[in-house]
C-alpha positions as CSV (number, residue, x, y, z in Angstrom):
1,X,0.0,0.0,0.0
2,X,1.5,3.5,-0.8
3,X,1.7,6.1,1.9
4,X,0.4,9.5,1.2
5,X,2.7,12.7,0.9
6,X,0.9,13.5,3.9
7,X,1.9,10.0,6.4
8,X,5.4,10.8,4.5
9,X,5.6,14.5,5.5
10,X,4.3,13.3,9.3
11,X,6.5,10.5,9.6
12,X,9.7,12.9,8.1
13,X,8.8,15.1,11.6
14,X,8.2,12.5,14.0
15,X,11.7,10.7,12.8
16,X,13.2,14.7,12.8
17,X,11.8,14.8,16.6
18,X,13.6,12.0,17.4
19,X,16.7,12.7,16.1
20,X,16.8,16.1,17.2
21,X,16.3,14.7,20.7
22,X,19.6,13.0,20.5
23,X,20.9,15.7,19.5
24,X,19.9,17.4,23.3
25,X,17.0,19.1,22.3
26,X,13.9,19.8,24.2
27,X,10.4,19.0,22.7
28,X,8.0,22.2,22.6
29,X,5.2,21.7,19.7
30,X,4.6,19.9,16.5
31,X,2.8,20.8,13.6
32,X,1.6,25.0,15.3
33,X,-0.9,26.2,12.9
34,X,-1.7,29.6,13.0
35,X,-5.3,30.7,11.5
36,X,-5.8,30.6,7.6
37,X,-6.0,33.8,6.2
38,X,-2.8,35.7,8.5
39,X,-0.5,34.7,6.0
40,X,1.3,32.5,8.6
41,X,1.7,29.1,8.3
42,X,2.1,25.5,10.2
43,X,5.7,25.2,11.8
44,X,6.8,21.8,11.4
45,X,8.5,21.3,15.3
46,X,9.5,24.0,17.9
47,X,12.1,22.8,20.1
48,X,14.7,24.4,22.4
49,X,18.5,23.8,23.1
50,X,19.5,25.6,26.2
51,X,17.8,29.2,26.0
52,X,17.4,29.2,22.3
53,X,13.7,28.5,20.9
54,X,14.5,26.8,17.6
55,X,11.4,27.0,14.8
56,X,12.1,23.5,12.7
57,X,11.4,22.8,8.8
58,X,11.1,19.6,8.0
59,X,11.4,18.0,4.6
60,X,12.1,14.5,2.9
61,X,12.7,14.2,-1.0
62,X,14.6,12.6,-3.3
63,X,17.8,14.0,-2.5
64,X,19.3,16.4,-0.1
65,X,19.0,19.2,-2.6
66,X,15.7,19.1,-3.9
67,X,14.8,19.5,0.1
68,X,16.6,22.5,0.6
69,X,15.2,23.7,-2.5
70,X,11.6,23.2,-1.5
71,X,12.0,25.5,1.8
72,X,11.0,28.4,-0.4
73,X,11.5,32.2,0.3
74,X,7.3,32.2,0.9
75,X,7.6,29.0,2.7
76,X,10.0,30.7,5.0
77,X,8.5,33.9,5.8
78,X,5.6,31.9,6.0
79,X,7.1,30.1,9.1
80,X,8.7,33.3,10.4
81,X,5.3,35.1,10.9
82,X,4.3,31.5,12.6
83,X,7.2,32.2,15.0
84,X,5.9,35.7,15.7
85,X,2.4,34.7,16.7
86,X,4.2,31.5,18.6
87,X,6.3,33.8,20.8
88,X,3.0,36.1,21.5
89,X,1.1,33.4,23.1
90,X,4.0,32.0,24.6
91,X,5.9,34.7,26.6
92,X,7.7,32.2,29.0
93,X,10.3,32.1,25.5
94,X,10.3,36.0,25.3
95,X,14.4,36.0,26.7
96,X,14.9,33.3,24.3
97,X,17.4,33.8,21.3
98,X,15.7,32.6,18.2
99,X,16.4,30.3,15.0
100,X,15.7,28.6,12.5
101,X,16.6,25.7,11.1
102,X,15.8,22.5,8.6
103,X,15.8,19.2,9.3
104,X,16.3,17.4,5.2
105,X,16.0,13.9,4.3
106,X,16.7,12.1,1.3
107,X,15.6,9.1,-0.1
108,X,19.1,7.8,-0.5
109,X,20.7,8.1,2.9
110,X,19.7,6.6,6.2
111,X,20.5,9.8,8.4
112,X,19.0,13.4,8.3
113,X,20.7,16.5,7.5
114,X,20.7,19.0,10.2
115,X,20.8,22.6,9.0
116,X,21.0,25.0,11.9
117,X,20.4,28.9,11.2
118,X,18.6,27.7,7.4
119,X,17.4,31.2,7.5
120,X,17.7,34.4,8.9
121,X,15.7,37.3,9.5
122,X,16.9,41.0,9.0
């Protein structure tokens, strides 16, 4: 039976999770939607490492490359205004530094690709 790109995309995160838990970071939400129609989008994980709040992009394709390449500029600023509306309802993370990063997998290797700072804002 095939999966979906949807049990493919949920199964990418929850395998991200984990491995990013090994890494020594601390679980904080999966899959934050914020309202249709803000512009804003659904952030894949937030997680923290030490004091820094880290906003995750997750994505599995073919190779490395193509996954980086489908974290778009819209996709990103997408996931930035997320971030924004994250921090507003959760002010305990207010004296956190912030970042962003991408979690990439590829249908040819058997361990993720870790990108931290993906993006920045200016």
């Amino acid at each position: 039976m095939k999966k979906t790109n949807y049990q493919v995309g949920h199964f990418a995160e929850t395998l991200a999770l984990w491995y990013l838990r090994l890494k020594g970071y601390r679980f904080v939400a999966k899959n934050f939607v914020v309202k249709r129609g803000t512009g804003a989008g659904e952030i894949d994980l937030i997680m923290t490492k030490g004091k820094t709040v880290v906003f995750i992009e997750v994505k599995k394709r073919h190779t490395y490359g193509a996954a980086a390449e489908a974290i778009t500029i819209e996709n990103q600023m997408r996931v930035v205004k997320s971030s924004a509306v994250f921090l507003q309802r959760n002010p305990r993370f207010s004296k956190y530094e912030m970042r962003y990063d991408a979690v990439l997998f590829s249908a040819h290797h058997f361990l993720p690709r870790h990108i931290q700072n993906a993006w920045r804002v200016l």
